[in-house]
N, C-alpha and C positions, 0 to 999 in steps of 0.2 A: 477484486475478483467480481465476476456479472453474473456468477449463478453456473447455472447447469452449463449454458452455451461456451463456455469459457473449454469445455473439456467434451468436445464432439465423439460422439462412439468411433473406435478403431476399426473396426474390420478384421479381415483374416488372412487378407492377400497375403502381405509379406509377415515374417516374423514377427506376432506382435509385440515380445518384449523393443525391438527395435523401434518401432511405431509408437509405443507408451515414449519411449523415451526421443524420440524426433519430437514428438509432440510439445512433451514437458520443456524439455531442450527451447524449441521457435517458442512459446511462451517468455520465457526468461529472455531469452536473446529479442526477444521482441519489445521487452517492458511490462506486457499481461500480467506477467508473475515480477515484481518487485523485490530488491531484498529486505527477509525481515517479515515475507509473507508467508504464510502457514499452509501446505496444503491439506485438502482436506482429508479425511480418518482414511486407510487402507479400505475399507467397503463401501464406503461412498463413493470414493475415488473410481474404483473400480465398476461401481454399477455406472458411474456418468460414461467412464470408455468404456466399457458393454466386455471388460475383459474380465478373466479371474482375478481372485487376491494376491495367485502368486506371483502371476506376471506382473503386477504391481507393485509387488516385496523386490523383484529381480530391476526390474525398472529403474526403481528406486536406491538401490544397490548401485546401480552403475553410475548414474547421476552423482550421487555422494562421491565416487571414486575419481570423476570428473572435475569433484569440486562446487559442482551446482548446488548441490543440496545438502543441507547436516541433518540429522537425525537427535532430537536432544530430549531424554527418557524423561516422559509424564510431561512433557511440551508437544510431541510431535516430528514431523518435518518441514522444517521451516528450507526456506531459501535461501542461499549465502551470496553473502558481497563478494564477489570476482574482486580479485586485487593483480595487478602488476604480476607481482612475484607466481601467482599463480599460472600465468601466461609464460613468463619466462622461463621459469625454472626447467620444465621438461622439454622445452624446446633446447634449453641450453647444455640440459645434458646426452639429447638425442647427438648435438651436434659431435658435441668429445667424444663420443661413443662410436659413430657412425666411422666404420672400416677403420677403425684403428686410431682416430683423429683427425686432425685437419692438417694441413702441412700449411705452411707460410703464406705460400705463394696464395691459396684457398682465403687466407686467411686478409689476406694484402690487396686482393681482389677485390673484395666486399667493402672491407673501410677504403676504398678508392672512390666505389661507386655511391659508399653514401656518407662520407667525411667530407666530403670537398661540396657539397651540397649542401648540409648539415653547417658548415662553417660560415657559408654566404648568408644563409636562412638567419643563423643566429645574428650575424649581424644586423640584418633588416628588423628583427625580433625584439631583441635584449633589451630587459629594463634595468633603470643604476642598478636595481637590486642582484639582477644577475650575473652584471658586470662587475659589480662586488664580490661574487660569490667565486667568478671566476679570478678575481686577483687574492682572495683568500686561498684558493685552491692552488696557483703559482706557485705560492708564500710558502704554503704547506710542503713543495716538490721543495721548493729549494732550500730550506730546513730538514727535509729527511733524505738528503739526496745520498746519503749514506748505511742509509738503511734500506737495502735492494725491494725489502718486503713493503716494508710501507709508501716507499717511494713509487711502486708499480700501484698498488691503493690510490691512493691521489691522482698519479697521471691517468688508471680510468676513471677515476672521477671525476676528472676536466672534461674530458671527452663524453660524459655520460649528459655531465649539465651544459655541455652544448647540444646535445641533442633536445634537452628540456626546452631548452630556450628557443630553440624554433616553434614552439607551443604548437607540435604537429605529434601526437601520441603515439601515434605508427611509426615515428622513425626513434619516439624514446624507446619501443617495444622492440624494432629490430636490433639495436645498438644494443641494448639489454640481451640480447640473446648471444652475443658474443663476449659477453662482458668477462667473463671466469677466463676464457681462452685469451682473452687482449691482455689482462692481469699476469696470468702466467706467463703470459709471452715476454712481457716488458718485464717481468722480476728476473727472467731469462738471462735477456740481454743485455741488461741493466746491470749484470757483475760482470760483464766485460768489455767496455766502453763509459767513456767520464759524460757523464750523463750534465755536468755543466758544460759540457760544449755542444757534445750531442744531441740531446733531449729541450734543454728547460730554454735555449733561444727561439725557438721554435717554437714553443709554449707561449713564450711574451709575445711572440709578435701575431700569433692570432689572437692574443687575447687585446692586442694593440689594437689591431683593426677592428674585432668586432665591437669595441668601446667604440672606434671612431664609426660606426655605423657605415665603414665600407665592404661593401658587399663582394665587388671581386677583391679584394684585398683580401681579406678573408679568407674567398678560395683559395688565391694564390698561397698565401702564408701554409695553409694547408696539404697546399702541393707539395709544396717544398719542406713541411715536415715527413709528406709519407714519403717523400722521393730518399729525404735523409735516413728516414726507417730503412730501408731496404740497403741501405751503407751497413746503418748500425747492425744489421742480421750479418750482412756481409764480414764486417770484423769480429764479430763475435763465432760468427763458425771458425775463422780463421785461429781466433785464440783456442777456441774448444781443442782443433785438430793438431793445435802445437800441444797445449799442454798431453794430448792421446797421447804422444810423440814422445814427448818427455819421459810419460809414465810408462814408455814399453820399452825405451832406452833399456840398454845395461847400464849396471854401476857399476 
């Protein structure tokens, strides 16, 4: 922190609680405020932006609720470490929430545009260790390919550690936003269709390529997994609507 200049008086134009906290906010998001840094007492604070205490109690309020800032009694307000999960999480449950959910097709759309990109990157990318990690995670599908729950567990988590491995942070953060809906979708599908024919070749052969550091290989093998997604939904409605069928039968 550099002293007073660090926190320039607000004004009164717009709202100032919005203005404390734009302010605070491009701080942190700048680097200015680090985590781990303390800001200073509620009346200090307030005399350096020229506002009251309360707008600064209110301020600080919303920051905390953003995540930016903790409050921790007879410490202060210090600043917090932004983590992953704090990015994700509300983004991922705006998404489940928004008009009802997402439908398939919404869903098939997006890992199109950035699975098949996502799979060439890691190629180019991947060190043994992550080529390791992805034949551990295989390992893992094809030992629990029987257990609908865990086996949808693993397979996004192939998909998640290929996004790690394009060592591109933006494309871990968007894959992470659909990560609950991908899971659920594949525990879905995954009880109705033999997921060693459907699923786990698919699985080896991009994990073949990106070892072998072929980059459209990769896509390709990618293609041709989400082209087989779009089968696998297909048989799986098909069961669902037999077994409706069944159950509305007479006996």
């Amino acid at each position: 922190m550099r002293g007073e200049s660090l926190f320039p008086t607000i004004g009164t134009k717009v709202r100032l609680v919005d203005r404390v906290v734009n302010e605070i906010q491009g701080l942190i998001v700048g680097g200015q405020l680090k985590p781990g840094a303390k800001l200073p007492p509620e009346r200090e604070l307030a005399d350096k932006l020229g506002v009251s205490r309360t707008v600064i109690r209110e301020a600080v309020r919303i920051l905390v609720a953003k995540g930016l800032l903790e409050t921790k009694p007879g410490v202060g307000t210090i600043v917090r470490h932004v983590t992953r999960d704090q990015i994700v999480e509300p983004l991922n449950l705006l998404v489940q929430i928004r008009n009802g959910g997402v439908s398939f097709e919404e869903l098939h759309q997006v890992r199109s545009i950035l699975e098949v990109e996502i799979a060439g990157l890691a190629a180019s990318q991947a060190t043994e260790a992550d080529i390791a990690e992805l034949e551990q995670l295989v390992a893992a599908m094809e030992a629990t390919q029987n257990d609908t729950d865990v086996f949808a567990a693993r397979d996004t988590d192939f998909h998640q550690a290929l996004a790690r491995m394009t060592y591109n942070p933006l494309l871990g953060l968007l894959l992470g936003v659909i990560r609950d809906l991908l899971e659920d979708y594949i525990a879905l599908v995954t009880r109705h269709i033999d997921p060693a024919r459907h699923v786990l070749p698919y699985h080896r052969q991009i994990l073949e390529r990106v070892a072998a550091k072929d980059v459209e290989g990769a896509r390709q093998a990618m293609r041709a997994h989400l082209k087989q997604i779009r089968k696998n939904h297909e048989e799986a409605l098909a069961a669902l609507a037999a077994m409706q069928q069944s159950d509305a039968s007479p006996t």
